[in-house]
C-alpha positions in Angstrom: 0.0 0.0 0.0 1.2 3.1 -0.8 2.1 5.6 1.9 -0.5 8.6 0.6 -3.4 6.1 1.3 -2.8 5.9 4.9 -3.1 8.2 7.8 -1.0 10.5 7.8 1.2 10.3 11.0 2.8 13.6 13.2 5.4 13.6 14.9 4.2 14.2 18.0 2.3 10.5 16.7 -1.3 12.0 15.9 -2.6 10.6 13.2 -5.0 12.6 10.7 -7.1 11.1 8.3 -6.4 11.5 4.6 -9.1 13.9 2.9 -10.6 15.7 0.3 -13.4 18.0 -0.5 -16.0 17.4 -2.8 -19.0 20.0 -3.8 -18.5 21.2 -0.2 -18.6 17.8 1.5 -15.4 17.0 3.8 -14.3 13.7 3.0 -12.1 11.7 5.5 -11.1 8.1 4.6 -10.2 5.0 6.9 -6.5 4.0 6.6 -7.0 1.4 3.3 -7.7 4.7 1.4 -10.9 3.3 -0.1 -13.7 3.3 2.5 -14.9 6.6 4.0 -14.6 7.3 7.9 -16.5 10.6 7.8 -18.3 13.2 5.7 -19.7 16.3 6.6 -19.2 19.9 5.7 -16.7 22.4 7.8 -17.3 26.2 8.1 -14.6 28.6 9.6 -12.6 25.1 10.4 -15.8 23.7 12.3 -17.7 20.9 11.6 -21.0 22.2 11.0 -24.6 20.8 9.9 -25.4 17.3 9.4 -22.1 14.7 9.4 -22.1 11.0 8.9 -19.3 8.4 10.4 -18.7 4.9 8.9 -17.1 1.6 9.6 -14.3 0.4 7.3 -16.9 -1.8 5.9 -19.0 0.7 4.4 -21.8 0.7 7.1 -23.1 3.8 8.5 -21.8 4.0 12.7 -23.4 7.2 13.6 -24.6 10.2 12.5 -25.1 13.8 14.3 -25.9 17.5 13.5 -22.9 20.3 14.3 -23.7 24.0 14.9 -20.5 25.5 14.4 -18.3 22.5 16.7 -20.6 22.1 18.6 -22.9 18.8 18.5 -26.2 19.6 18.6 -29.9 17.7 18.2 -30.6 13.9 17.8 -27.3 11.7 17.3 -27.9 8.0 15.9 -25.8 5.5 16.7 -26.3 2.3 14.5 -25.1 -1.2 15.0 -23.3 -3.1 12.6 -25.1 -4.0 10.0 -26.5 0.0 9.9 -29.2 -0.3 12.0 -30.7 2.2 14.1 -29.1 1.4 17.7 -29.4 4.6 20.2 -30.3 8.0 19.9 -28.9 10.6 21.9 -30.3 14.4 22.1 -27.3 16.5 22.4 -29.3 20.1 22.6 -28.3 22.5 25.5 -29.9 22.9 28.3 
């Protein structure tokens, strides 16, 4: 596997995900480089509106709304074969 379709690795050992942007949508990919990990859209570098995660097997894990960074509304977490599993309300109170 070639090096640019892993995670890119700090120094300080952080790893980011590889990325790219398309019509707006943040892209992040798992380390095989094929399978997405996340996909949302970012605003002033903050994740913001409606973001999905995945598993490196294509199914969906969760899935959340953002207002600026900060999680907001119902979250879905689903099992994995994609179903609904838990729902969380992350509003402020």
């Amino acid at each position: 596997m070639k090096n640019e379709k892993c995670d890119v690795v700090h120094p300080n050992g952080v790893k980011e995900k590889q990325l790219e942007v398309i019509d707006g949508y943040t892209i992040k990919y798992h380390a095989n480089g094929k399978t997405m990990w996340s996909k949302g859209k970012i605003v002033d570098e903050q994740p913001d509106g409606y973001w999905e995660w995945y598993r490196a097997d294509g199914t969906i894990k969760r899935s959340g709304y953002f207002e600026m960074g900060d999680p907001v509304g119902e979250w879905i977490t689903y099992d994995s074969k994609g179903e609904k599993y838990k729902v969380t309300n992350r509003d402020k109170k």
